[in-house]
C-alpha positions in Angstrom: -19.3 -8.0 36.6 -16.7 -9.4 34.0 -14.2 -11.7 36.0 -11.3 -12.7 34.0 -10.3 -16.6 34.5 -8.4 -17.6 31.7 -4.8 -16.4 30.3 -5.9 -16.7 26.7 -9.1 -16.3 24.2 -8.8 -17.7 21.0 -9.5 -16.1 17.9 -8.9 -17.5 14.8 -8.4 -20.7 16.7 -5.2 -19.7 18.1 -5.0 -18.7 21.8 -4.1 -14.9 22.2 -2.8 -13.7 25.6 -6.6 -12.4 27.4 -5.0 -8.5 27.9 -4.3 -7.9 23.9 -7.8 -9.8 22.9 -9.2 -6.5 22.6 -6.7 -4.1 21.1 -6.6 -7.4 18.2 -10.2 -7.6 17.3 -10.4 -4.0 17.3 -7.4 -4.0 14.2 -9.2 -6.7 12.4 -12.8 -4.8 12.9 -10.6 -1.9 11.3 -8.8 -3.9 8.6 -11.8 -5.5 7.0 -13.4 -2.1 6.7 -11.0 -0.7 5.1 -9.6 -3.4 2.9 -12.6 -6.0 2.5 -10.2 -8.4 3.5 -10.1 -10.5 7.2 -6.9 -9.8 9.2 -6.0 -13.3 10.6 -3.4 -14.6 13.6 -1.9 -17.2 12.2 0.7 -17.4 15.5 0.3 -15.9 18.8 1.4 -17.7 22.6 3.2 -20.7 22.3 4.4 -22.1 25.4 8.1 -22.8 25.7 8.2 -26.5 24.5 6.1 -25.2 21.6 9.2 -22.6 21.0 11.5 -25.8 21.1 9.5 -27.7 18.4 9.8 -25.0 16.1 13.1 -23.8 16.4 14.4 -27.6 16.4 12.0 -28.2 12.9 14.3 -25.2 11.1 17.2 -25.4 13.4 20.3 -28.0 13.7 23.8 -28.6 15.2 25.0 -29.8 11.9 24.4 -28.3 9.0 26.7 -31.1 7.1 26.8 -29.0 3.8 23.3 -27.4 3.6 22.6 -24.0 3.3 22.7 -22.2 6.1 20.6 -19.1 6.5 21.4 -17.5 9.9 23.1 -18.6 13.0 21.4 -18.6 16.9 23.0 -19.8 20.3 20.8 -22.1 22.3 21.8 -24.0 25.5 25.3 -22.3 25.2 26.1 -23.9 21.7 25.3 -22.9 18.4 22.4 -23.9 15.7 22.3 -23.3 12.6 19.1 -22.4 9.9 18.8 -24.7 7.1 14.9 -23.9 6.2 13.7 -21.1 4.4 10.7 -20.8 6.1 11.9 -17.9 8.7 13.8 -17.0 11.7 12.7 -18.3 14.9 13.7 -17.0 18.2 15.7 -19.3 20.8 13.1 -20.9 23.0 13.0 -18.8 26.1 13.3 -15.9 24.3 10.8 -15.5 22.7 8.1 -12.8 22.7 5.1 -15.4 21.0 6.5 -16.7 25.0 5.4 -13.7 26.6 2.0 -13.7 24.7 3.0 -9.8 23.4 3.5 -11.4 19.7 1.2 -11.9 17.0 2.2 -13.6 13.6 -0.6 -12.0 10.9 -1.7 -12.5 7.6 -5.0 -11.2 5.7 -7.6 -13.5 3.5 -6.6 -11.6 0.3 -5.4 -13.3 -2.8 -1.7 -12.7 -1.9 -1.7 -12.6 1.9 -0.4 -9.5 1.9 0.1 -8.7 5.3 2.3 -11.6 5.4 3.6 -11.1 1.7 6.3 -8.5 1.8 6.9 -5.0 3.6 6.5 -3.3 0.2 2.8 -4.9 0.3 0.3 -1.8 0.4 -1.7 -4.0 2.8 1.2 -4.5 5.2 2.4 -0.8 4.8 -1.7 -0.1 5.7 -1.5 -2.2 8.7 2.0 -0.7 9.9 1.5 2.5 9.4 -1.8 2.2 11.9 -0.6 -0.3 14.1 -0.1 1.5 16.8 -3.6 2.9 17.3 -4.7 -0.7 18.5 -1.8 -1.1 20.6 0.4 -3.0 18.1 4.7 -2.3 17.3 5.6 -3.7 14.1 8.7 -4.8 15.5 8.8 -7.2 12.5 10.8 -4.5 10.5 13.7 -4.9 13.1 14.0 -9.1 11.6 12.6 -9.3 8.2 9.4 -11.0 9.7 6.7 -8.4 7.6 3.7 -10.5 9.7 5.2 -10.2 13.5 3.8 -7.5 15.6 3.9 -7.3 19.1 1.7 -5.3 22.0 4.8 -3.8 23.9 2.6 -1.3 25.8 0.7 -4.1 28.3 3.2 -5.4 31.4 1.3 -8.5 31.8 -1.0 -9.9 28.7 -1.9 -12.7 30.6 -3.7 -10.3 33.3 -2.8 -12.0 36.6 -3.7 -15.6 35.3 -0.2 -16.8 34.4 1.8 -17.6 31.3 0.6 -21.0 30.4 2.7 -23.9 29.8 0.4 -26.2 28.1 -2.9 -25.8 26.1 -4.8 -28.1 25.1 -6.3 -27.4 21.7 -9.9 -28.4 23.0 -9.6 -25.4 25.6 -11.5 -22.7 24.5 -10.1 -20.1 26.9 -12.0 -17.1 28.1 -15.5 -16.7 26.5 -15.6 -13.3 24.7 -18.3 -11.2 23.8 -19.7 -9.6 20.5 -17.7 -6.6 21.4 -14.6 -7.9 22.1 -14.5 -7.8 25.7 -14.2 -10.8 28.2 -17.8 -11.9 28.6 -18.9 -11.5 32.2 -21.7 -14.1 33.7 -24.6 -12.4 31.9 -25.3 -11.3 28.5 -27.8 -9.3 27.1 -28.9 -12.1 24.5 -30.6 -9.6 22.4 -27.5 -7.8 21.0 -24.3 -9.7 22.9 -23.4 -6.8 24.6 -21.6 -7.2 27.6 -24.3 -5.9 30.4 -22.1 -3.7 32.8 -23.2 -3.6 36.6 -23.9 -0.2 36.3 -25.1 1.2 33.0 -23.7 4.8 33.6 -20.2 3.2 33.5 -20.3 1.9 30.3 -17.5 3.4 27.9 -17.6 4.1 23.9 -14.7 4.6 22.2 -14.8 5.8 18.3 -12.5 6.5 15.5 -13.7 10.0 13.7 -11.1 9.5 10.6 -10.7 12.6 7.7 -12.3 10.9 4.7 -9.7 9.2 3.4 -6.5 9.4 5.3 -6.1 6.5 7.8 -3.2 8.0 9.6 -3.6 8.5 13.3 -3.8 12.4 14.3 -5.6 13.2 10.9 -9.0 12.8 12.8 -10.3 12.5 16.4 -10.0 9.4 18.8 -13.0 10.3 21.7 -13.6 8.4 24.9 -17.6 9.3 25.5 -18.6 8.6 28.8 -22.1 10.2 30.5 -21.6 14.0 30.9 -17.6 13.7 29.3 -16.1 13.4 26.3 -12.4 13.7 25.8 -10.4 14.4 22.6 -6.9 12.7 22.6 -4.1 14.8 21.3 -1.4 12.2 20.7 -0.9 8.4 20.1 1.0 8.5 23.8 -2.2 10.4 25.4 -4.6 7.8 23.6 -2.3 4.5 24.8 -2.5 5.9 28.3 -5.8 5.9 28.6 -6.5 2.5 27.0 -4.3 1.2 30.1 -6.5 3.2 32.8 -9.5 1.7 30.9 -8.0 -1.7 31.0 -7.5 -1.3 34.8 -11.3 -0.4 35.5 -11.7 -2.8 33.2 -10.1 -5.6 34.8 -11.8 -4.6 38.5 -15.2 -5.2 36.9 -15.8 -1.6 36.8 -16.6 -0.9 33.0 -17.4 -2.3 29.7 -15.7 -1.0 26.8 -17.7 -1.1 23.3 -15.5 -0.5 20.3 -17.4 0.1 17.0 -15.4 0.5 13.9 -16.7 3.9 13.0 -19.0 6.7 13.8 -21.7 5.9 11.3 -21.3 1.6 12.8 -21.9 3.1 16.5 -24.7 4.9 15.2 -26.5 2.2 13.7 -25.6 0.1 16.9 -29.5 -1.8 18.4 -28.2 -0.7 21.4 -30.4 1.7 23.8 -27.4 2.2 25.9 -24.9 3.0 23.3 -27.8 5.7 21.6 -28.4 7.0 25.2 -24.8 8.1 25.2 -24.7 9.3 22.3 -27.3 11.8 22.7 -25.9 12.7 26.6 -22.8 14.0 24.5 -24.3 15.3 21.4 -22.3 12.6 18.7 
């Protein structure tokens, strides 16, 4: 049975709030096959005294002839920008706070995630956000890397925002698949090992060749005996939150393979077993 302890998991080396870990390694599993290049967080929690550093590096009380670049309220009085490197929300309000944000930028030769919202690897990522979970609420600030999971009410699952982290802290172990990693393994393929087999749940991506925009294709859950077809991003995001729930109980163990042809080729007897139970 998976127990979640930790708020966070790293990946990339950053700590990422333990309820989004999955929907974000699913969108970089995606990303890389269809760009060649890694999706990276660059930013994700920061605690609130991490918020202060920030905003204080790019924020002042007197400008004293600089340029200014925009204007925020903090504490009741009023800072202003003088770096070019980016907005940065008050401390306390921001969303990186909440552990729902996620600052991204991809390994290719001009970041392009990160680079502009004219970049065809941004426009890529935006346009499918929201089939891992993910709002580009960046377009509402000029930030073309911030995205944010607004569908989960608590990404820190019941283990509390943090206020500190110490950068030795590796947070919640996670498996090969992207889910917490319960107290066993299967150390042959890394596979979560669920407590009871039948439970185990497949999701895949069945995409028309060559057009990566949700509804184009299929999204099926696979399960022993079901198989459902999700008509809508809305009906897809609502079950991911019943299959976090189970999830969270210790009652399931999601596997999320990039595509069709990657669950296929999966060493798994389990995954191949269900497969053949639903004829994919």
């Amino acid at each position: 049975m998976t127990t979640i302890t930790r708020p966070f998991a790293r990946i990339d080396g950053l700590p990422v709030a333990i309820g989004i870990v999955e929907n974000v390694l699913a969108a970089k599993a995606w990303f890389r096959g269809e760009t060649g290049y890694d999706l990276i967080v660059y930013s994700a929690i920061r605690t609130y005294d991490d918020q202060v550093a920030i905003f204080t590096a790019r924020y002042t009380r007197t400008p004293n002839g600089r340029r200014v670049y925009d204007i925020r309220t903090w504490q009741g009085v009023l800072w202003y920008r003088i770096s070019a490197a980016g907005t940065v929300a008050a401390p306390g309000t921001s969303n990186h706070e909440t552990g729902r944000s996620l600052d991204l930028r991809d390994s290719g030769p001009d970041a392009g995630v990160a680079s502009s919202f004219s970049s065809p690897r941004n426009q890529l990522l935006s346009q499918n956000a929201s089939r891992f979970g993910l709002t580009h609420t960046g377009k509402n600030f000029a930030e073309p890397w911030h995205f944010e999971d607004l569908g989960i009410s608590d990404p820190f699952l019941g283990q509390g925002k943090p206020t500190a982290i110490d950068p030795s802290d590796p947070g919640q172990p996670i498996s090969s698949n992207g889910t917490p990693a319960p107290a066993s393994t299967d150390t042959t393929t890394g596979d979560a090992v669920a407590s009871n087999k039948g439970d185990i749940l497949v999701e895949t991506y069945l995409l028309a060749s060559g057009d990566q925009h949700y509804g184009k294709g299929d999204v099926y859950y696979t399960r022993p005996g079901l198989k459902k077809k999700f008509t809508s991003v809305e009906d897809y995001n609502a079950w991911r939150e019943t299959v976090k729930t189970l999830r969270n109980a210790g009652q399931t163990t999601m596997i999320i393979p990039p595509t069709i042809t990657a669950l296929k080729t999966l060493a798994d007897w389990r995954v191949k077993a269900i497969l053949d139970a639903n004829g994919v």
